[in-house]
N, C-alpha and C positions, 0 to 999 in steps of 0.2 A: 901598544894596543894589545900585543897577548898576554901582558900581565893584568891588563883591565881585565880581558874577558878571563883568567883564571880564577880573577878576587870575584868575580862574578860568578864564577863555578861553585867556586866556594863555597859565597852566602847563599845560593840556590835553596840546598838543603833547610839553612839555616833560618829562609824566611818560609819553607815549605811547613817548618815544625812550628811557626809562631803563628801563621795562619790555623794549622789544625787547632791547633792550642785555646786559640781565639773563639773561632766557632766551635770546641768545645764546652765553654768554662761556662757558657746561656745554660745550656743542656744542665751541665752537673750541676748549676745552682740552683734550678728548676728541681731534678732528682733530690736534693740535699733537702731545702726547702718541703719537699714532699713527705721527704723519710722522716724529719725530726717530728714535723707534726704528727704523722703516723704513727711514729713510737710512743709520744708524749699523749695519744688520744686513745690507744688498745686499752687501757685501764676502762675508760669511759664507755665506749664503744662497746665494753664487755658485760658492761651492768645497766646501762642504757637500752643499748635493743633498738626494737625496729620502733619502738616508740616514742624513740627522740624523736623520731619524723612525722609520727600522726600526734604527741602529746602539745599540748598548750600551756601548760603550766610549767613555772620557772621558780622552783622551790630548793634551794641550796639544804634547806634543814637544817640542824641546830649546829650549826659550826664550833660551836663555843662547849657541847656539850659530848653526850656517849658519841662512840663509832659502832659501826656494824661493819660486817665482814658478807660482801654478796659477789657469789664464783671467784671468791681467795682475791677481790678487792676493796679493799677499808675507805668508807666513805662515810658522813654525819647521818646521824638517823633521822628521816623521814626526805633526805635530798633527791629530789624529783623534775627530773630537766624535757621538758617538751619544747622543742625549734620550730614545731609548723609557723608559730607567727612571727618567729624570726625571718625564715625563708619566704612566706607570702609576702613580711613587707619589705622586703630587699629587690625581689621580683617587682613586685607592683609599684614601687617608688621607680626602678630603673625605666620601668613601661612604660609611665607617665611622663618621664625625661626624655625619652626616644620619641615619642609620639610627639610632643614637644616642639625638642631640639632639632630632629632631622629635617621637615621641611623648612622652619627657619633659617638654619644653618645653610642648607642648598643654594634655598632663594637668596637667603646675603652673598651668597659667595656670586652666584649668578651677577646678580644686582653691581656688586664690586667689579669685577672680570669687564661687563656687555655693559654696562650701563653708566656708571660714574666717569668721571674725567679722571686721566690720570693721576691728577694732585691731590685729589681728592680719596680717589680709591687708595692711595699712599697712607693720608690719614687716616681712613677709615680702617683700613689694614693695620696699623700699630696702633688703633684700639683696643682691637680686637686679642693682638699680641697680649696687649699690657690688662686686658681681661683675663686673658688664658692664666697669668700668674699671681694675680689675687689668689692673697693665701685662703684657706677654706674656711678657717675660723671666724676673716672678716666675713665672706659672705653668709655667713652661719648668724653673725651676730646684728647682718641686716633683715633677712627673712624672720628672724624673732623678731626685731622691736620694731619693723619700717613694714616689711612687705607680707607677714604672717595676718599682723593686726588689718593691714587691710583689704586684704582677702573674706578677713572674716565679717567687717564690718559694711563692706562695700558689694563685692563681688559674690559674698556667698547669698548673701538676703536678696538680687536680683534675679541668680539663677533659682533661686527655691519658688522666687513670683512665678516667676517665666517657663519655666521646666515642666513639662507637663505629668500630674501625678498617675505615671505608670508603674510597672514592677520593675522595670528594667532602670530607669530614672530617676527612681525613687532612691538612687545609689546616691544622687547627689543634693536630696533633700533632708539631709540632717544636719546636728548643733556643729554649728563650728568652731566655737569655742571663744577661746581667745586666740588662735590663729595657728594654733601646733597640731600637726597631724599628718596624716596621706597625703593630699594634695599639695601642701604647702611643700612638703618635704621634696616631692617631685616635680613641683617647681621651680627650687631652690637649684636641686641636681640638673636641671632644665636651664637654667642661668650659667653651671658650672661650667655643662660640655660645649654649651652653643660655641664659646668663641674655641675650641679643640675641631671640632668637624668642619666649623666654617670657615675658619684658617687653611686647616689642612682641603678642604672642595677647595677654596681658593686659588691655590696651588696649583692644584689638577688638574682646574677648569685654563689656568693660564696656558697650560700645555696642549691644549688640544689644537688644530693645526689651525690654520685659516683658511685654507682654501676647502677643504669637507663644507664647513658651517657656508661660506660663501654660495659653493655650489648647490648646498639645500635652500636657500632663499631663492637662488637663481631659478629651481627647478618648480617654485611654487609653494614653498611651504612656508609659514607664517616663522615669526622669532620664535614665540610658545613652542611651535612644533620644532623647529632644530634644536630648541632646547632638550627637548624631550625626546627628540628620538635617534639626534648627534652627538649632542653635548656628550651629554649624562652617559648615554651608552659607551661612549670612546672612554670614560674615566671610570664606569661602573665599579669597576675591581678595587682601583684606588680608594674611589667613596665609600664603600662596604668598606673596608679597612680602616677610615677615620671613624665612621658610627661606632665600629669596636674597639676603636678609643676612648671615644667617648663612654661607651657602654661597658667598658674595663674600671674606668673614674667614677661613674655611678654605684657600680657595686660596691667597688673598696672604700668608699665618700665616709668617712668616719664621724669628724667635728661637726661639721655644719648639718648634717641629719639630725646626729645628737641635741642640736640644740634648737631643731623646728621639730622635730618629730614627736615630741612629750616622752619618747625615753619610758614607753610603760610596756612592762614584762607581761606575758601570760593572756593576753588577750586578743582576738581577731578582728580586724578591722570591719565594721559595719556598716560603716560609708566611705565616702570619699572625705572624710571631714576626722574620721577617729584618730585618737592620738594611738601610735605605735611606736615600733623598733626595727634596727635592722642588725645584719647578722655584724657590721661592723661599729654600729654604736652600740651594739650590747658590750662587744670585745673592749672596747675602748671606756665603759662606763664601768663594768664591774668587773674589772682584772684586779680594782684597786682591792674592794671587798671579796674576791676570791683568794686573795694572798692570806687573809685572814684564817680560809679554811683549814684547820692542825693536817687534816687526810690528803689534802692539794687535791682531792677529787673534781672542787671547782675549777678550778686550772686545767686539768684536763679537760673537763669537758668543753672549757673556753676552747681549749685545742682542737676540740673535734668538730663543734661549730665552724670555729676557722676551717677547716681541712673541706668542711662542705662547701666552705664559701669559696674557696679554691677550688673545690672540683666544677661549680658552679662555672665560674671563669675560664676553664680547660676546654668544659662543653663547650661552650658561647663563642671561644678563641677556634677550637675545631669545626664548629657551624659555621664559622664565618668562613676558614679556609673553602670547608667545601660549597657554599655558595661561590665565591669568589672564581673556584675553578667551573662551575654551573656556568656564571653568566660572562667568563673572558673571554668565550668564543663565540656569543653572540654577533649575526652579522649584523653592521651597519645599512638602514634603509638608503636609497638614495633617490627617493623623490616620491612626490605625490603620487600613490596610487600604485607605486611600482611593487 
């Protein structure tokens, strides 16, 4: 027995240093990840300006031809990089996934947990699993050719009847195309996250005790209401956490945007129907043709898009922490009226 607890002296230390270690190495890869982009994007960042942010136009210049020399860095003449519509439809794609996904997702999970039989909720649950891992390419290459085309030809020619022509709605009476654009895109992203948030409520919702939800029925409140004001509140903190899962996969969604979105540079979207871009199928569509550039200026600036679409994601990951600590002290109601 005292050599056990020695050897156990021992390793003390030794598993002291591999836990730091561990919950170090998140940290420094975060930091690294950070810095490289950073170094790789000051070139850009230095001839670009505050303009990359208000500019629209996505103009490389003559790659193949003269260089110019602007604040001691060499780039193709006339190369001219505007993000604003990069970043609006990154934003507004993810928006339209959230707004989406999150009720869906709740109420499936809801629905699975309170509702279904358990053999049922079983299969319904590794559905949703074997959703969660469809590669993004497939679902990319069914919103093009199955679910884009009938958006456009079905769903958009109803709401345009029906919608009433105001300034505000008028958002959603334009061409739709042949089915690539805004909407579809964040629909698509909308398909993505559902089974990530409804899996993961799933989960939560299993966790939550039985006798609270018991005693709110007892005390007079409807299903609806324990839903809504046991449920959901006993796991709030958890569900805010899965949305920003989902809402982490939306931004970074690379293939499957690329291939509903139309992939088109330099322009603002006008409806809900315009073909655009986002900051991760730009990256993903012309890193090919920026290796091309002699200056690598393209390159960089692919870097410094990236590094915003990253910060983008830090914000949204720290917004989420601090709601999360907002609503975990939330009190539980406990009856009608009380």
């Amino acid at each position: 027995m005292a050599g056990t607890g020695r050897r156990s002296a021992r390793g003390g230390p030794a598993i002291r240093w591999l836990g730091a270690a561990g919950a170090v190495i998140p940290l420094l890869s975060l930091v690294f990840v950070l810095g490289v982009l950073l170094i790789e994007a000051l070139p850009a960042i230095n001839v670009n300006g505050l303009h990359f942010f208000t500019g629209t136009d996505w103009n490389p210049g003559n790659t193949y031809g003269e260089s110019t020399v602007t604040r001691g860095v060499e780039h193709p003449v006339g190369a001219y990089y505007g993000a604003l519509p990069l970043i609006v439809g990154t934003l507004a794609t993810s928006a339209i996934a959230l707004v989406i996904a999150v009720p869906v997702s709740i109420g499936a999970a809801l629905v699975i947990v309170e509702r279904l039989p358990k053999r049922v909720a079983s299969a319904v649950g590794m559905v949703l699993e074997l959703l969660a891992g469809i590669p993004s390419v497939i679902v990319g290459l069914w919103g093009a050719m199955t679910f884009g085309p009938f958006i456009a030809h079905h769903v958009a020619p109803l709401i345009a009847r029906t919608a009433p022509d105001v300034p505000v709605l008028r958002y959603f009476r334009g061409d739709p195309g042949h089915g690539e654009g805004l909407l579809v895109s964040g629909l698509v992203l909308a398909v993505m996250i559902i089974p990530i948030i409804a899996s993961t409520s799933r989960d939560l919702i299993r966790q939550v005790p039985l006798l609270p939800r018991e005693g709110a029925i007892a005390l007079g409140m409807t299903e609806f209401e324990c839903a809504r004001r046991v449920t959901l509140p006993w796991v709030s903190s958890g569900i805010i956490g899965a949305v920003v899962l989902g809402l982490g996969r939306a931004l970074g969604e690379t293939m499957a945007v690329a291939m509903v979105s139309g992939a088109v540079l330099g322009t603002m979207p006008k409806d809900i129907y315009s073909t655009m871009t986002t900051i991760a199928a730009t990256v993903v569509s012309q890193l090919d043709s920026a290796m091309t550039d002699f200056t690598n200026f393209a390159v960089k600036t692919l870097a410094e898009v990236s590094l915003v679409l990253m910060v983008i994601t830090l914000l949204t990951n720290v917004a989420a922490q601090l709601l999360v600590r907002r609503v975990s002290g939330t009190a539980l109601p406990v009856g009608r009226g009380v």
